[in-house]
C-alpha positions as CSV (number, residue, x, y, z in Angstrom):
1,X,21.5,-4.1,12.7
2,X,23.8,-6.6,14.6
3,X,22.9,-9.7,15.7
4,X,22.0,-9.0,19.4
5,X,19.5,-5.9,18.3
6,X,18.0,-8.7,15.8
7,X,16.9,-10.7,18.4
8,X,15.7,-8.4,20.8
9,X,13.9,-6.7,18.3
10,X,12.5,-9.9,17.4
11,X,11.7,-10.1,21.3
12,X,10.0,-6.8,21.8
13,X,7.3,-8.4,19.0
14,X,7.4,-11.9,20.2
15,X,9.2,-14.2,17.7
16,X,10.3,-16.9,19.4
17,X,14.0,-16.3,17.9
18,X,15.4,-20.4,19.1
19,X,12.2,-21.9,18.0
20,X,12.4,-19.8,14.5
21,X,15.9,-21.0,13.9
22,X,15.4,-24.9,14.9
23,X,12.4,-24.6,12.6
24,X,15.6,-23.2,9.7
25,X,17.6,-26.2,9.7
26,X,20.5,-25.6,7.6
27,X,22.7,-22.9,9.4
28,X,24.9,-22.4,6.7
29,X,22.3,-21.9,4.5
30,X,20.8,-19.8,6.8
31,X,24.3,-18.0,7.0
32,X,24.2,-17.7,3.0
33,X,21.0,-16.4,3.0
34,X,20.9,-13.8,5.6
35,X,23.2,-11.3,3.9
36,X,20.5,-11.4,0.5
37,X,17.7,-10.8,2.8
38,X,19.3,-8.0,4.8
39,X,19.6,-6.3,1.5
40,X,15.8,-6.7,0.8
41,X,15.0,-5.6,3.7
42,X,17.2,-2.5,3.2
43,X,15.9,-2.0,-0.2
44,X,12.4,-2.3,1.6
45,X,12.9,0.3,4.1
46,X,14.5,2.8,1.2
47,X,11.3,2.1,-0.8
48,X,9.4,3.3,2.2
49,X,11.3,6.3,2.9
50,X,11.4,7.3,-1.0
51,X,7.3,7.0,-0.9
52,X,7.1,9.0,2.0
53,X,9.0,12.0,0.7
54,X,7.1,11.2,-2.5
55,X,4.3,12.1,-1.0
56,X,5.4,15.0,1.5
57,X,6.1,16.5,-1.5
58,X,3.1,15.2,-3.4
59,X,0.5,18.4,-2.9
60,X,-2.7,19.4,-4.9
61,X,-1.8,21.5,-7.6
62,X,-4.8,23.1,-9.9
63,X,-5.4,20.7,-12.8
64,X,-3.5,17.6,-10.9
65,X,-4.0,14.6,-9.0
66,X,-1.9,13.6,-6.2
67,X,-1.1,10.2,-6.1
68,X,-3.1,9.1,-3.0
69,X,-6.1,10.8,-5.9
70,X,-5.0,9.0,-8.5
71,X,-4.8,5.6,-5.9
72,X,-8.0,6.6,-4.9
73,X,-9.9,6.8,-8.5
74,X,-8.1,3.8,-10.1
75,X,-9.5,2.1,-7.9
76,X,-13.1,3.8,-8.5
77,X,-12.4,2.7,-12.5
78,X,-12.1,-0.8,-11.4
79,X,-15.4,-0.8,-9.6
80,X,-17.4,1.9,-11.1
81,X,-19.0,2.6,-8.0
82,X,-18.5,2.9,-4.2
83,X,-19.0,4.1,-1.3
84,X,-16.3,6.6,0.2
85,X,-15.5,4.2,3.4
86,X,-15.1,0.8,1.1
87,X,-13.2,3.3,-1.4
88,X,-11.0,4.6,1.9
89,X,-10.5,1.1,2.8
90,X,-8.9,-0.1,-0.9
91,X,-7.1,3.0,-1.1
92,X,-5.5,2.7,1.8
93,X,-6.8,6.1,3.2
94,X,-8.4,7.2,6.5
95,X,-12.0,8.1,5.7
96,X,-12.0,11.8,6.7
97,X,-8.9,11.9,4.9
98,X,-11.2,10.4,1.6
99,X,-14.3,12.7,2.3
100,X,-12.3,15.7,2.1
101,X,-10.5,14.2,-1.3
102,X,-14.4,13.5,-2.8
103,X,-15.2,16.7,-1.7
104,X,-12.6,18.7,-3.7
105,X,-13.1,16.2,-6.6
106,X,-16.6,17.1,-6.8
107,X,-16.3,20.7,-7.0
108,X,-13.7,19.5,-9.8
109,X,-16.3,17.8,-11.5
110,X,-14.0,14.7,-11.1
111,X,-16.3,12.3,-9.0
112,X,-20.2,12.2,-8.2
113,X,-22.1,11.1,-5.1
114,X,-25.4,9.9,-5.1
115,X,-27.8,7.7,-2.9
116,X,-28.2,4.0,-3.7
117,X,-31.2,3.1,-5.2
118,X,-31.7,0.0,-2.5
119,X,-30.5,1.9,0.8
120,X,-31.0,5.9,1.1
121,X,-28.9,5.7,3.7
122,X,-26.1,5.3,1.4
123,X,-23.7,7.4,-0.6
124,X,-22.3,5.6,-3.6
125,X,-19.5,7.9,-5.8
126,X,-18.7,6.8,-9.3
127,X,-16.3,9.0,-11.8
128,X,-18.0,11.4,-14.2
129,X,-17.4,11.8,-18.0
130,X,-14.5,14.2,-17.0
131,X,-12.9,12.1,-14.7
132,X,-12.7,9.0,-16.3
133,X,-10.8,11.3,-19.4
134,X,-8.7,12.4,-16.6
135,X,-8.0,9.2,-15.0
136,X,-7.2,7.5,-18.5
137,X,-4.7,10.2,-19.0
138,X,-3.0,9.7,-15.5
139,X,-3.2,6.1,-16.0
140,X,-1.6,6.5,-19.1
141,X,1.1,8.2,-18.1
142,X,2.2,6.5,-14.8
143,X,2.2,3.3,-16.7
144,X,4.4,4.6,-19.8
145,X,6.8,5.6,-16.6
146,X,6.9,2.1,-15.2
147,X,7.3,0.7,-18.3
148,X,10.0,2.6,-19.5
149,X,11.4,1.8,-15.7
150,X,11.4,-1.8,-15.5
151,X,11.6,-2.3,-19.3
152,X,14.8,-4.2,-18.5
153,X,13.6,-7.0,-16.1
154,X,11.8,-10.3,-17.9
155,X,8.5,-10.6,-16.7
156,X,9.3,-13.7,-14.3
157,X,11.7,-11.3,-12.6
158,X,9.0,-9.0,-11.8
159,X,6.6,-11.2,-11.0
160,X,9.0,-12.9,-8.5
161,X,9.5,-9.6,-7.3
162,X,5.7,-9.3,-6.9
163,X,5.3,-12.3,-4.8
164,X,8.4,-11.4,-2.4
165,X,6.1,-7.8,-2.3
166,X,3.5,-9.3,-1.4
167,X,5.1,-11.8,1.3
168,X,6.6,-8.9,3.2
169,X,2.9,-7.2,3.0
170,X,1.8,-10.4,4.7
171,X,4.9,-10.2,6.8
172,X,4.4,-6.3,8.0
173,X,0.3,-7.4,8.2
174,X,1.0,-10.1,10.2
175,X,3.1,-8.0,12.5
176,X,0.5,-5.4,13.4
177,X,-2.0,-8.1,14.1
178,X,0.6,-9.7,16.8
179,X,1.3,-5.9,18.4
180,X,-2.3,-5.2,18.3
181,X,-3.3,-8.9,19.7
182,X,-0.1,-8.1,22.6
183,X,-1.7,-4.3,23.2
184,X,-5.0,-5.6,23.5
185,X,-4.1,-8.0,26.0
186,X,-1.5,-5.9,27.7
187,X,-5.1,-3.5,28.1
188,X,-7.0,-6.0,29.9
């Protein structure tokens, strides 16, 4: 991206681009810098793209999990029980998207559902016997993979690149709030 699409970019989502760079300081740090952080953002938008074919191509097969499954029950094996909107919600999945998910994993003997014992009106799902084998297996496996991945990087390296993860999360967060805030506004 060249330096004119940058800013107008920047623009279209309202980033004040002269403010931002007296707020910097340093321009030839700035100049140093911006290289290394076009390459993030590069390897950031690959990561992306190689996520989404991973899971265009990521389709229930008998006996499997797909890994929006597997996101989905890890997360169940950390809390033991939920509801199917708070486990939508952490799994980062649409919850008609999850209800048909439970519903296949329940005729796969992989989940249960069953009322709270406080509030009828709810619909708590836990894993059964058989799915927590499962899920231990899966677990198993995709963590031998990411060890055998990263095996090479210390363990400050990947926690620094945890935090700049999580930063951009804030970052891409942070964005949607400001388009939504501008489209909600632009509405009225």
């Amino acid at each position: 991206m060249n330096k004119r699409a940058g800013v107008e970019a920047s623009e279209r989502i309202g980033i004040d681009v002269e403010r931002l760079a007296d707020a910097r300081g340093d321009e030839q740090v700035e100049a140093e810098r911006r290289p290394t952080i076009e390459e993030l953002r590069l390897a950031l938008v690959h990561m992306s793209g190689a996520e989404r074919r991973l899971r265009g191509r990521d389709h229930s097969r008998p006996g499997e999990l797909t890994h929006a499954q597997i996101r989905a029950l890890a997360t169940l094996g950390r809390e033991h029980e939920m509801t199917a909107g708070q486990l939508a919600r952490s799994a980062d999945i649409n919850p008609a998207t999850m209800t048909a998910m439970l519903d296949h994993l329940e005729a796969a003997n992989v989940v249960q559902r069953h009322r709270s014992t406080e509030d009828r009106r709810v619909c708590n799902v836990s894993l059964t016997p058989q799915g927590w084998q499962l899920l231990e297996r899966k677990l198993a496996r995709w963590h031998s993979l990411w060890e055998d991945e990263f095996s090479e990087f210390s363990d400050r390296d990947l926690k620094a690149a945890a935090r700049v993860i999580d930063r951009v999360t804030e970052l891409y967060d942070g964005l949607c709030e400001r388009l939504d805030s501008a489209e909600s506004k632009h509405d009225s």
